[in-house]
C-alpha positions as CSV (number, residue, x, y, z in Angstrom):
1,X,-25.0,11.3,-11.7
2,X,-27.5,10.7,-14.5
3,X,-27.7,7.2,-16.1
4,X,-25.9,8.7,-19.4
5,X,-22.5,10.4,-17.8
6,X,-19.2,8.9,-19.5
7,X,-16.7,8.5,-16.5
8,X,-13.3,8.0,-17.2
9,X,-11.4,6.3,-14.1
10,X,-7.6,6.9,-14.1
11,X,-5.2,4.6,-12.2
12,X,-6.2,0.5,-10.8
13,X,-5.3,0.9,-7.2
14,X,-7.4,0.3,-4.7
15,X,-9.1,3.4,-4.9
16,X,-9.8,4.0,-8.6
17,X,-11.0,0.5,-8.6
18,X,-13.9,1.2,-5.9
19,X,-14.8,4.5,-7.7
20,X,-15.2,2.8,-10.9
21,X,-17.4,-0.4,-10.1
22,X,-19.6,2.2,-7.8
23,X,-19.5,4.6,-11.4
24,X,-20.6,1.3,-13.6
25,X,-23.7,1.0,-11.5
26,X,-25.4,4.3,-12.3
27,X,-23.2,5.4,-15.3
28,X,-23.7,5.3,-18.5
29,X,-19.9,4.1,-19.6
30,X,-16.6,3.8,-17.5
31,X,-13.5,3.4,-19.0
32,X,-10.3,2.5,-16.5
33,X,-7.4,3.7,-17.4
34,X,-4.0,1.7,-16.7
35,X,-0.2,2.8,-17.3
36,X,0.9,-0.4,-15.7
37,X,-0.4,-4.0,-14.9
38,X,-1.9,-5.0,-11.7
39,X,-3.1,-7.9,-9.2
40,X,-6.8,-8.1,-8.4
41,X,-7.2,-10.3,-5.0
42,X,-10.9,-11.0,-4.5
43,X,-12.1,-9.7,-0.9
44,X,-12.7,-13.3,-0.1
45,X,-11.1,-16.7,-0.2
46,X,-11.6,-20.0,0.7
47,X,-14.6,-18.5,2.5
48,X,-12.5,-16.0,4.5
49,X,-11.5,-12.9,4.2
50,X,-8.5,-12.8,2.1
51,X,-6.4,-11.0,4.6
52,X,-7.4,-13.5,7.6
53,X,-6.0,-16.3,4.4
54,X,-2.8,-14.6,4.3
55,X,-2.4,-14.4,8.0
56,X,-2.8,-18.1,8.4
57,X,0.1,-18.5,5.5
58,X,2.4,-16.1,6.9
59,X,5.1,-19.2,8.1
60,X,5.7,-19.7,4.1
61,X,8.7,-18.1,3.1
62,X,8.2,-15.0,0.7
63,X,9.3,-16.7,-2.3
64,X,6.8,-19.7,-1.9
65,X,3.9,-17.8,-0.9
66,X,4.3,-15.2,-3.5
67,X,4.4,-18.4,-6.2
68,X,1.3,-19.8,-4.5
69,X,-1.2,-16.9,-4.7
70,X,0.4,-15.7,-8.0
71,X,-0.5,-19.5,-9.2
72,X,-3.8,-19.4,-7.1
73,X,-5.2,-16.0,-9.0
74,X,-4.3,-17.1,-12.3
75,X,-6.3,-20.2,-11.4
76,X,-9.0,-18.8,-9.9
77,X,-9.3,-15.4,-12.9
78,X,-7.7,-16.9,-15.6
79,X,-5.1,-14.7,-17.8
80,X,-5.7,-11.1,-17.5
81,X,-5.4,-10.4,-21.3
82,X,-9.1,-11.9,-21.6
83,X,-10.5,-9.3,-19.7
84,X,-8.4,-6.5,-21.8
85,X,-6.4,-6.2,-19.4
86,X,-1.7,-6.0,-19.1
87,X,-0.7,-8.9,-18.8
88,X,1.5,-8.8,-15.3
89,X,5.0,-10.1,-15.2
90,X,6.2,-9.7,-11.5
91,X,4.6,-12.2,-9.2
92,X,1.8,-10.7,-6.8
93,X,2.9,-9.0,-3.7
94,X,5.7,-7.4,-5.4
95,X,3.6,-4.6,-5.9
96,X,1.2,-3.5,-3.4
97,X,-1.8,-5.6,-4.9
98,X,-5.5,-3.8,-5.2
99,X,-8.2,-6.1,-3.2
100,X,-11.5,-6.2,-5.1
101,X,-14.2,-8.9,-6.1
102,X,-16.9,-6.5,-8.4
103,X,-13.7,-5.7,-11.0
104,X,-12.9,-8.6,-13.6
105,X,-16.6,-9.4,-13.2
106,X,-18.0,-5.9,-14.4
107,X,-15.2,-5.8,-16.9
108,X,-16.9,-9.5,-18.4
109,X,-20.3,-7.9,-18.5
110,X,-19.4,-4.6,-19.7
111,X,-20.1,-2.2,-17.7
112,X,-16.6,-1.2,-17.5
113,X,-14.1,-1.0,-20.0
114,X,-10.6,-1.0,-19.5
115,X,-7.9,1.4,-21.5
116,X,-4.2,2.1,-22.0
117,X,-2.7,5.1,-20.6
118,X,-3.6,9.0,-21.3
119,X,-1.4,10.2,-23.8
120,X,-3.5,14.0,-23.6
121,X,-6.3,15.7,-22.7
122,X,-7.9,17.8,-25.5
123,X,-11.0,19.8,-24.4
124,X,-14.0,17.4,-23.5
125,X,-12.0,14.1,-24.7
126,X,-9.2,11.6,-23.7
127,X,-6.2,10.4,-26.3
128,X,-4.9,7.2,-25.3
129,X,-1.3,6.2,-25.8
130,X,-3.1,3.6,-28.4
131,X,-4.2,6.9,-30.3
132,X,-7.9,6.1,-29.4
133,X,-9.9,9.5,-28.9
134,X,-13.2,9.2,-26.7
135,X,-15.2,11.9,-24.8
136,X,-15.7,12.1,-21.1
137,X,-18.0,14.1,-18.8
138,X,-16.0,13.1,-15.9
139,X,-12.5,12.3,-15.2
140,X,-11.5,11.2,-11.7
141,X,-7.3,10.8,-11.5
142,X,-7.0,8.2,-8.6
143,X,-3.3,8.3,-9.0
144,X,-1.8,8.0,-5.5
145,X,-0.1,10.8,-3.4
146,X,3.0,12.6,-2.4
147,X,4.7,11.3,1.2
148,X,4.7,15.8,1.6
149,X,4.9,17.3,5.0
150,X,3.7,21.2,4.8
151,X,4.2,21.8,8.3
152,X,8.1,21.1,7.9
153,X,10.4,23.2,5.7
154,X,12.1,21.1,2.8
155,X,15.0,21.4,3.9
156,X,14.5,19.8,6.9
157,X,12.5,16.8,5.9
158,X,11.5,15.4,2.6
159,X,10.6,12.4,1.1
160,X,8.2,13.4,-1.6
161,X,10.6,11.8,-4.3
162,X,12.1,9.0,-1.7
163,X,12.1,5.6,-3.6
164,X,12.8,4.2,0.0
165,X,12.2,6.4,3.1
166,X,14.6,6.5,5.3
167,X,13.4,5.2,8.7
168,X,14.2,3.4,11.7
169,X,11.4,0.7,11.4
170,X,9.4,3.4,9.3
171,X,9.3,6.4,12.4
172,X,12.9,7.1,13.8
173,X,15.5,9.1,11.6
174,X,18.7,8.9,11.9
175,X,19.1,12.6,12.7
176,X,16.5,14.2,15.2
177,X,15.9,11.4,18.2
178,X,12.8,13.7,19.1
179,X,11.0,13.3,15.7
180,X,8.7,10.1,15.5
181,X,6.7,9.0,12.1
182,X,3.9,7.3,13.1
183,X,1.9,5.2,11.1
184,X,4.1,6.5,7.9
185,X,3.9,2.6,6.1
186,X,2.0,0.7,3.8
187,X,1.2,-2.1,4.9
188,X,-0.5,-5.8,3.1
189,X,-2.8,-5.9,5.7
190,X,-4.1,-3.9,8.7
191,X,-2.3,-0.4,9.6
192,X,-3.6,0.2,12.8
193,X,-2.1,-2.4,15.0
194,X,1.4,-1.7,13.9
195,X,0.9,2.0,14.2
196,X,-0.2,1.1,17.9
197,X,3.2,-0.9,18.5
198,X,4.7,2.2,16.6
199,X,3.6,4.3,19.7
200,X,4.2,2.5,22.2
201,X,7.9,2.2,20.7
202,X,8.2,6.0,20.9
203,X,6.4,6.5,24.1
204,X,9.0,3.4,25.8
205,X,12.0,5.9,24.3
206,X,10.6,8.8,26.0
207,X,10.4,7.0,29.1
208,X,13.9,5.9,29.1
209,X,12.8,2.4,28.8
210,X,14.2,1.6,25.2
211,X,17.1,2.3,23.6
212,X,17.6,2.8,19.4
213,X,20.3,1.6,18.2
214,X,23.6,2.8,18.3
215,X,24.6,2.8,14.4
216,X,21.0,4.0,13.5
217,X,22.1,4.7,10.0
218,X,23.1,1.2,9.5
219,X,20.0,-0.4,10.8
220,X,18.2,1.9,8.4
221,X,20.5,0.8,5.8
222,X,19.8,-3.0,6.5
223,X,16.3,-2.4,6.2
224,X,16.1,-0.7,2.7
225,X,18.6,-3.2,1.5
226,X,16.2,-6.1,3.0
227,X,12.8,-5.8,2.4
228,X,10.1,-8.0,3.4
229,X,9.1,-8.8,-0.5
230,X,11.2,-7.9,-3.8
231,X,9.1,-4.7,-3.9
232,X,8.9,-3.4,-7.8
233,X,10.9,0.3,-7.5
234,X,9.3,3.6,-7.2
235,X,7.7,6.1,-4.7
236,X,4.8,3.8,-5.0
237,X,6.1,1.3,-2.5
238,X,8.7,3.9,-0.6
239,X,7.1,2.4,2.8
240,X,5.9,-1.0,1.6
241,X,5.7,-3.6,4.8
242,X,4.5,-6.8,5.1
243,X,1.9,-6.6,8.1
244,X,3.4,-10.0,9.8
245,X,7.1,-9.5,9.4
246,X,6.6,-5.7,10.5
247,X,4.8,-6.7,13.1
248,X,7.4,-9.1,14.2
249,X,10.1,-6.7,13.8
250,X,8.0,-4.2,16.3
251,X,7.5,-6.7,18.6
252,X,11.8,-7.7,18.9
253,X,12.4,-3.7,20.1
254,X,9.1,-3.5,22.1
255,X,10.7,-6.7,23.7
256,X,13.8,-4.8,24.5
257,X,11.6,-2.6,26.1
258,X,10.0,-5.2,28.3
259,X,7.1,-4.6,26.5
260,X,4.6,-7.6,26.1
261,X,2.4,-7.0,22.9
262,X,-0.2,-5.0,24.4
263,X,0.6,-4.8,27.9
264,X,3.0,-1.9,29.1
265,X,4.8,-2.4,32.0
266,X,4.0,-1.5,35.7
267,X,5.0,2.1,35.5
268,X,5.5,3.5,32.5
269,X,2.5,5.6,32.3
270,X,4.0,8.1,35.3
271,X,7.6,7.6,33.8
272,X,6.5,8.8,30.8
273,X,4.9,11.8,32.2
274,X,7.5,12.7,34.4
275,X,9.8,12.2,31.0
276,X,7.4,14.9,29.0
């Protein structure tokens, strides 16, 4: 990419806010495009990594620790309408927040400079809701993704539009005991140790050592009606978990199991294959 390309970034997630601080270091302009307001957390706090913070915080009740770090960024970053930035009205972690430190300070020094959202594409150039017509070598549409499942007929399973998807702690449905969604969540935090308990849910069922419950479509029900922060609606946060309460809640049915957190059983490794 030559030192004069003009990039235009769409979307402030985490991913279109990576590819635009890596574009401002070689390009010659990026512009990031925003429909809606977001939360910038810095990768670090306090000297720690911001998630290792949370973790230590996760006794607070939702309401108070959302209040805290919503105070604590506007502290720390001041009011987001400096930077050119929407101004956001819903306090962080009711939207899934985007985790950089290189952002607000490249948008201070210039080297990336932020924009409404596209009204239109015409040719080689970009109208903005604003009205605002620029030209762009590059556009890259970091937008987000489908929950889609090509493999499975429509009719059988689809969330794609699902403002909450319908899942026994996100991977049994209500409907087909032999289907299991694993690692099918977004979590604030890690994925990978709740897709782990995830498995070893499923793999307890098929060895006869757990048992879902009976009404599955009202613990489904009680879920979606009671998530673990006032998520803002949307596809966008259609499997939204908080990594400590989710990983509590995997933990009460791997208990019913006789699961201990990562210590099957004697026995359930030649159950499970005389299960399969």
């Amino acid at each position: 990419m030559g030192t004069k390309v003009q990039v235009c970034v769409i979307g402030a997630g985490n991913s279109g806010c990576d590819v635009a601080v890596e574009a401002a270091r070689i390009a010659g302009k990026v512009c990031l495009s925003m429909r809606n307001p977001q939360w910038f957390i810095p990768k670090f706090l306090f000297g720690m990594p911001s998630d290792v913070f949370a973790a230590r915080t996760h006794w607070l009740p939702p309401k108070i620790k959302q209040f805290s770090m919503t105070s604590l960024l506007k502290l720390l970053q001041g009011p987001y309408s400096q930077y050119g930035l929407p101004m956001n009205t819903h306090p962080v972690l009711s939207q899934h927040p985007t985790l950089n430190s290189d952002l607000l300070d490249f948008i201070r020094h210039g080297r990336i400079m932020p924009r409404p959202a596209i009204k239109r594409f015409a040719g080689g150039s970009v109208e903005f809701v604003n009205g605002d017509i620029e030209a762009f070598d590059i556009v890259c549409a970091c937008t987000g993704f489908w929950i889609t499942f090509p493999f499975f007929d429509k009719s059988f399973i689809d969330f794609q539009h699902a403002e909450k998807v319908p899942l026994f702690r996100k991977m049994m449905h209500p409907d087909y005991k032999n289907l299991y969604f694993i690692g099918l969540f977004q979590p604030l935090g890690c994925i990978w140790p709740l897709a782990d308990y995830q498995a070893q849910l499923a793999c307890a069922e098929i060895a006869g050592l757990y048992h879902r419950p009976a009404n599955l479509q009202a613990a489904i029900q009680y879920e979606i009606d009671h998530p673990h922060f006032a998520f803002t609606g949307g596809t966008r946060h259609s499997t939204e978990v908080d990594y400590h309460a989710f990983r509590r809640e995997l933990a009460h049915e791997l208990k019913k199991a006789g699961i201990d957190i990562g210590k099957p059983p004697q026995g359930i490794k030649s159950r499970y294959k005389r299960a399969v």
